[in-house]
C-alpha positions in Angstrom: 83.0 93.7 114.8 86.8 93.6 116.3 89.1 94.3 113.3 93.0 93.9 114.5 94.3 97.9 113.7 98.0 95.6 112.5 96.2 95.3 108.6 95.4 99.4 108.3 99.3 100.3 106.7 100.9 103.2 106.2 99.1 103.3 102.1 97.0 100.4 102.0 95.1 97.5 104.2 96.5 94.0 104.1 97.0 90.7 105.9 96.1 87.1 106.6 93.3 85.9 104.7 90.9 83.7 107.4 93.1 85.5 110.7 92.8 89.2 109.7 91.0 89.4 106.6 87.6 87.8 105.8 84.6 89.0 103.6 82.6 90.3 107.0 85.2 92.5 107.5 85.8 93.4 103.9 81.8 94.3 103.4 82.7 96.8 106.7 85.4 98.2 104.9 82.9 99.0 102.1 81.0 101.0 104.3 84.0 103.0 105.7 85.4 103.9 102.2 82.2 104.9 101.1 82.2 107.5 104.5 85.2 108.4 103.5 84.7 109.0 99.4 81.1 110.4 99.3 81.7 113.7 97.5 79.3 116.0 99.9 80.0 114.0 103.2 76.4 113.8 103.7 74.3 111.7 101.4 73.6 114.3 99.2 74.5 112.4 96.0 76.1 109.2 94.9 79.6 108.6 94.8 81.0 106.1 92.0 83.8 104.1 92.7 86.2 101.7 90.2 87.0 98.0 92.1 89.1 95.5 90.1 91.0 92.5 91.9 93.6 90.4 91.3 94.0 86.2 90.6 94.2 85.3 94.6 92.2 82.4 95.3 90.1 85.0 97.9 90.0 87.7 95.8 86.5 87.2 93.9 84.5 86.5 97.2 86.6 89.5 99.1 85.5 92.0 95.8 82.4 90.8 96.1 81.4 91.6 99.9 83.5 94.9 99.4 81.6 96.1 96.6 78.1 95.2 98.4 79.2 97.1 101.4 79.5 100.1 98.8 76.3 100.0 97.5 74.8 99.2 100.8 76.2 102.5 101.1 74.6 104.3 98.4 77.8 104.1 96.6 77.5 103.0 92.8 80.5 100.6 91.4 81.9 100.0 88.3 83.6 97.2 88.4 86.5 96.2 86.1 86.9 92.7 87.2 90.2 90.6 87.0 93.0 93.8 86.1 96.1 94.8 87.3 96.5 97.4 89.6 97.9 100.1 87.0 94.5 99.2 85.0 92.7 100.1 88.0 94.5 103.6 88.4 93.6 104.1 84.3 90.0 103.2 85.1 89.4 105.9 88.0 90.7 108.6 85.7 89.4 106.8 82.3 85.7 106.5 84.1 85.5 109.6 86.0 84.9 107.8 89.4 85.5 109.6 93.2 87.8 106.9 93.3 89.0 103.4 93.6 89.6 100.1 95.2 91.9 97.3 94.4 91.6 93.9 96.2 95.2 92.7 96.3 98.0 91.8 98.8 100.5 92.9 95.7 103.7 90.9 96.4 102.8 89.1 99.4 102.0 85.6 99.3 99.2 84.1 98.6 98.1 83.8 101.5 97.4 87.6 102.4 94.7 89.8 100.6 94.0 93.6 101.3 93.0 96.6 99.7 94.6 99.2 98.1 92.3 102.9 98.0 92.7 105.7 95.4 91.1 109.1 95.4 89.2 110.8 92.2 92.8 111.9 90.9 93.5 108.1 91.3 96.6 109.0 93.7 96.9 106.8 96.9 94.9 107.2 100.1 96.8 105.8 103.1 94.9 102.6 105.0 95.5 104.8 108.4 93.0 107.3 107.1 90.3 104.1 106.3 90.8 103.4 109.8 90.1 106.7 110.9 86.8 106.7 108.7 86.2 103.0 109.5 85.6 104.4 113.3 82.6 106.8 112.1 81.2 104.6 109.1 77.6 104.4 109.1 75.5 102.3 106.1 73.8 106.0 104.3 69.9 105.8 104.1 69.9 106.5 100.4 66.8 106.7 98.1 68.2 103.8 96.8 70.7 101.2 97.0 73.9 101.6 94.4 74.0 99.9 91.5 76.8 98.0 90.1 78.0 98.0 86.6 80.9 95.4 84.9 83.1 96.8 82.9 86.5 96.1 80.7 88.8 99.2 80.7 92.0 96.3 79.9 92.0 97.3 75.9 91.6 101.1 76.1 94.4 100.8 79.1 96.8 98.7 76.6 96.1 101.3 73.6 97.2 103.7 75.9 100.4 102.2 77.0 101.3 100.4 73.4 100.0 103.6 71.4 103.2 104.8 68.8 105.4 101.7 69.8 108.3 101.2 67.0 111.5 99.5 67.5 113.7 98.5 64.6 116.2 96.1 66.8 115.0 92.7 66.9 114.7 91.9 71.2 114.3 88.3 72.5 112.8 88.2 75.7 111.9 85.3 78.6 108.8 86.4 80.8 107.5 85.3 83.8 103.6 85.5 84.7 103.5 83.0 87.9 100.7 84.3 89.6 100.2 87.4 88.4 97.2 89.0 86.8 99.3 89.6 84.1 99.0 87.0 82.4 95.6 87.4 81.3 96.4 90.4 79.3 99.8 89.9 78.4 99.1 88.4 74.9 97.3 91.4 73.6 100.0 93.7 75.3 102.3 92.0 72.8 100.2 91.6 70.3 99.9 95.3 70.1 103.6 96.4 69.6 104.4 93.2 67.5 106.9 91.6 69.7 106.9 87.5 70.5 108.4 86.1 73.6 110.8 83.3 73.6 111.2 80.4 75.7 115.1 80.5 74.6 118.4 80.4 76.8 119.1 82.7 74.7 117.1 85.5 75.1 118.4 89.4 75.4 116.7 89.9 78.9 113.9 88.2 81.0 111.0 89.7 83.2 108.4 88.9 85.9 105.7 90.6 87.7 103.8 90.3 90.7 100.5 88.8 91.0 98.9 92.8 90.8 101.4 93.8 88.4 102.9 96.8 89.4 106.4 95.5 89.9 108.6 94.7 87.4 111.3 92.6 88.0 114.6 92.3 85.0 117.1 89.8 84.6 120.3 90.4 82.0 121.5 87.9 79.4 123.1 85.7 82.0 119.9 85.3 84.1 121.2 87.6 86.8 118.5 89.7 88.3 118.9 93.8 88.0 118.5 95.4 90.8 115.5 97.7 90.4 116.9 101.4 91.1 119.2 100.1 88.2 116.1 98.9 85.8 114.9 102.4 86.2 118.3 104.2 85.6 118.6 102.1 82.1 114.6 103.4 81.9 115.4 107.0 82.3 118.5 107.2 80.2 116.8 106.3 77.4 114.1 109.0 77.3 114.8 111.7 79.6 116.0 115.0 78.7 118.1 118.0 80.3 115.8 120.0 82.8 113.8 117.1 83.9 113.4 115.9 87.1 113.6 112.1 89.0 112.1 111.0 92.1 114.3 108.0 93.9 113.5 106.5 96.7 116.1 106.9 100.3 117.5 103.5 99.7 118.2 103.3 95.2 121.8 104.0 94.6 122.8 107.7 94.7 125.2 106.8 91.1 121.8 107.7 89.4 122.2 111.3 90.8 125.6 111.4 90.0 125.1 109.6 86.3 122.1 112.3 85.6 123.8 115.4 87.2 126.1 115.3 84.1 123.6 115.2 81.7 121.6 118.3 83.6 119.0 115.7 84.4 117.8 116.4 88.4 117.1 114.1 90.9 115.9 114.3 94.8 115.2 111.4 97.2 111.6 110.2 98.6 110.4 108.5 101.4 110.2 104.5 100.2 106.7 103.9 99.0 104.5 104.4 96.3 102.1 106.6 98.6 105.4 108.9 99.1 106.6 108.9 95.5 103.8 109.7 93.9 103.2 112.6 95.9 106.4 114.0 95.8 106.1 113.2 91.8 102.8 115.5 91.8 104.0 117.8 93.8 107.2 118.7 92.0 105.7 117.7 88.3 108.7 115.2 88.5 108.6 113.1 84.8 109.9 109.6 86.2 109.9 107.8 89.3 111.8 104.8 90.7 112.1 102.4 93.7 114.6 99.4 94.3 111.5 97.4 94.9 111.2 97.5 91.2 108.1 100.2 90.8 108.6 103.0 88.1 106.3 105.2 87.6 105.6 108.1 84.8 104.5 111.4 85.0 102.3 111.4 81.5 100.8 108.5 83.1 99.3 110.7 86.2 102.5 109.5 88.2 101.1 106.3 88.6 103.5 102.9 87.8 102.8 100.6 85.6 105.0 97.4 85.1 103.7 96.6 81.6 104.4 100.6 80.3 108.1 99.7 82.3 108.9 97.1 80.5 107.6 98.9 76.7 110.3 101.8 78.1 113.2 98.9 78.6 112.6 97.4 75.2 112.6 101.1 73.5 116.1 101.8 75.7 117.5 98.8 74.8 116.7 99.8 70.5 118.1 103.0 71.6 121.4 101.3 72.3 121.9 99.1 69.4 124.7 96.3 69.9 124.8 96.8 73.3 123.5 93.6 75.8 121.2 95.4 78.6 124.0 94.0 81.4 126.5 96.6 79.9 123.5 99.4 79.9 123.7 98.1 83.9 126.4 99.0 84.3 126.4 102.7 83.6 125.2 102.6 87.3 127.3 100.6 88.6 130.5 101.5 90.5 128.8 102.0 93.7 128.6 99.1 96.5 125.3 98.6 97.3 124.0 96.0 100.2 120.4 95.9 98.3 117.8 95.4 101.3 118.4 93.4 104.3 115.5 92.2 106.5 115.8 92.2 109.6 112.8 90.9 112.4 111.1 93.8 114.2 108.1 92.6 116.8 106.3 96.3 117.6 106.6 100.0 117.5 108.2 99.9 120.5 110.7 97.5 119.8 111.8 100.2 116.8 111.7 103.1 119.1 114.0 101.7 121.5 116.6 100.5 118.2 116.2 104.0 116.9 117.6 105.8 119.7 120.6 103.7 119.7 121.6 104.1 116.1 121.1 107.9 116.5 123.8 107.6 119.7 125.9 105.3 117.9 126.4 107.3 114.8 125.5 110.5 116.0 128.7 112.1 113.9 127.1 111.3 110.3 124.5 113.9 109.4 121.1 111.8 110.0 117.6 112.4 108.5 114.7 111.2 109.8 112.1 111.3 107.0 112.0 107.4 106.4 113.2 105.5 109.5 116.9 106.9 109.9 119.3 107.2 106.9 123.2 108.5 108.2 125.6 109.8 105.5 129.0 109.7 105.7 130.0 112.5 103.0 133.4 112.7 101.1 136.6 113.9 102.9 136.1 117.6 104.4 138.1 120.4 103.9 140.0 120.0 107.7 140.5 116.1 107.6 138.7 112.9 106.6 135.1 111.4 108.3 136.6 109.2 111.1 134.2 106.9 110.4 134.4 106.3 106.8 138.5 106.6 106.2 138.1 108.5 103.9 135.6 107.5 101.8 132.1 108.0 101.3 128.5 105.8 102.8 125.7 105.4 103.8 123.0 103.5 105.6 119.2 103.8 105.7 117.3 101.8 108.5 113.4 101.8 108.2 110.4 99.7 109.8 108.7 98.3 106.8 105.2 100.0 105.9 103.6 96.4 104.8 105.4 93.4 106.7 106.7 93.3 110.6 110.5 93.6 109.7 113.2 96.5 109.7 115.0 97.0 106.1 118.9 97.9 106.1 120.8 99.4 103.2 124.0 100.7 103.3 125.6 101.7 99.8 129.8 103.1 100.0 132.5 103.8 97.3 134.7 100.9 98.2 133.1 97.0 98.9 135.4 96.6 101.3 133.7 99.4 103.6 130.4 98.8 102.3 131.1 94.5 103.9 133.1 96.2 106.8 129.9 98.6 107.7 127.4 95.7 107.0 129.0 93.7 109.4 129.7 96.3 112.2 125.7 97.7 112.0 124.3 93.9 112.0 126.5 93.5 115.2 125.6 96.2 116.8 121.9 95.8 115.7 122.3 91.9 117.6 123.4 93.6 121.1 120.6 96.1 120.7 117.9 93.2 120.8 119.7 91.8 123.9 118.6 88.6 124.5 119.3 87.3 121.1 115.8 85.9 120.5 115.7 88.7 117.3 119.4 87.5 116.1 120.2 89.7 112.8 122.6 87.4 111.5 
């Protein structure tokens, strides 16, 4: 079977549903993640491994030809049905499973499906290494075939993640369940913290998920969107104490460091991605974790996100701060210029590698890192004489090839607007002679 290497990412495997993905290929991929989970690498025993989907229109016959290429692997399955993805996480932990599977294209459209792996410790396993398994999967010559089990893990998940919820400030709130999986559980969710939702122009804030719900996306009084590096400042102001640590993503406003430095609160950058932040999360025992793509994530939940927990946080931050409207909370973290992302058309590897090596010529007097894509910082006056590049003030830009779409993402974030519009403009122009021939115009 020829599967197109383009849907195995950086931490999951996604594309078209009917070009790149189909159930033949999904049953395959069954088979490979069962090479790659059995706990002896041999046969010598079963593993068990958690699927749950989301709402797609090809996500039920996907789940189904992914879990029968587990058991056709010896693999047995307990499968949680419709759930978000945060449920999913819960369930490999909350079940004692080798690991897990969610069918989901998160916030593509609907149009796209994929899979998203877990290990036992229900952190991410990267779509490259399913490839690399994929390559060597053979269907096990068990005893017997797996067995599959159904199972709901949604009410001891929402226990969990409502469990000693008290607010004494009465919070009106608009949501948004459009194609998410949400929506299925969302009633309970509420249910079990005693809060109603209004349909009201009105209301204090209003929310949205994605169809896997991991992301949650905020909108003030005024129905202007938050950006989400902001959403998880307002998060971690309310609960976070001195000593504790924050992981950011490259491209989130660096105000948060300088917001949490004064209150002794650390925080250190990530690569973008939820593969990246939760292992730097792990690995430094960090207690929150944020990305302007509107993923938070919590250390006493195993450093997994969860939008649903987010959004329990931002209604206990917003009783923390009693009489004030969750735009002025905002703007603690303001004061910053910030682009937010900017996409930008990228058609191959090679295509990046030649852009790369131009912005590393062209601003070779910033100090550059290279850990996600290329990020260039522009520091504060030094002690001989200002950055010729800035004037005298500070910026920065990061430019990274996406991990899940074919595109480039631009951010540049300074002190003043007017150099954060006057760097915007000169990096988009010099991005548009790079390409040459104008067929990839960034404007």
């Amino acid at each position: 079977m020829n599967i197109n290497p383009k849907i195995f990412r950086a931490y999951d495997v996604r594309g078209v549903y009917g070009e790149d993905i189909s159930e033949d290929i999904f049953y395959t991929l069954g088979g490979g993640f069962a090479s790659y989970i059995d706990p002896a690498q041999n046969g010598a025993r079963k593993g068990k491994i958690a699927v749950g989907r989301d709402i797609r229109p090809s996500s039920l016959s996907l789940s189904d030809s992914f879990v029968n290429g587990l058991k056709d692997s010896g693999i047995d399955v307990l499968n949680i049905g419709e759930a978000t993805t945060p449920m999913l996480y819960f369930a490999v932990d909350h079940l004692g499973c080798d690991g897990g599977a969610m069918i989901t294209a998160s916030h593509n459209p609907q149009t796209y499906n994929g899979i998203k792996f877990t290990d036992k410790n229900a952190q991410p396993i990267g779509g490259v290494d399913i490839e690399r398994f994929l390559r060597e999967a053979k269907l096990k010559d068990f005893n017997k075939k797996g067995a599959e089990k159904s199972i709901n893990v949604s009410g001891d998940y929402l226990d969990l993640i409502t469990k000693n919820f008290k607010i004494n400030r009465k919070i009106k709130i608009n949501i948004d369940t459009r194609e998410s999986v949400v929506g299925l559980f969302l009633p309970s969710f509420l249910e079990k913290m005693g809060i109603e939702v209004c349909a009201s122009s009105d209301a204090d804030f209003s929310v949205s998920f994605d169809a896997d719900g991991d992301r949650l996306k905020v909108f003030d009084e005024n129905k202007n969107e938050i950006r989400g590096d902001i959403v998880g400042g307002i998060i971690a102001d309310a609960f976070l104490e001195k000593g504790d640590l924050i992981i950011q993503d490259v491209v989130s406003t660096r105000k948060l460091k300088k917001h949490f430095q004064e209150k002794g609160i650390r925080t250190e950058i990530s690569r973008v991605g939820h593969f990246y932040i939760k292992k730097a999360m792990k690995e430094k025992n960090a207690v929150f974790g944020l990305e302007i793509s509107s993923h938070y994530y919590f250390g006493q939940l195993n450093y997994v996100e969860s939008a649903l927990f987010a959004l329990r946080m931002l209604l206990e931050a917003l009783d923390k701060n009693s009489g004030l409207k969750i735009s002025e909370l905002a703007d603690r973290f303001s004061g910053y210029f910030h682009s937010g992302e900017i996409n930008l058309p990228l058609s191959s590897k090679g295509e990046w590698d030649k852009i790369l090596e131009k912005v590393k010529e062209k601003y070779g007097d910033g100090n550059q890192n290279f850990e996600d894509g290329i990020l260039v910082e522009y520091p504060n006056p030094v002690t001989n004489g200002t950055s010729p590049a800035s004037g005298g003030a500070s910026w920065w830009f990061n430019l990274r090839p996406s991990n899940t779409e074919p595109l480039m993402r631009l951010v540049i974030e300074a002190e003043t607007e007017t150099l954060m519009e006057e760097k915007k403009e000169e990096i988009l122009e010099f991005l548009d002679d790079v390409f040459g021939d104008g067929q990839n115009n960034t404007k």
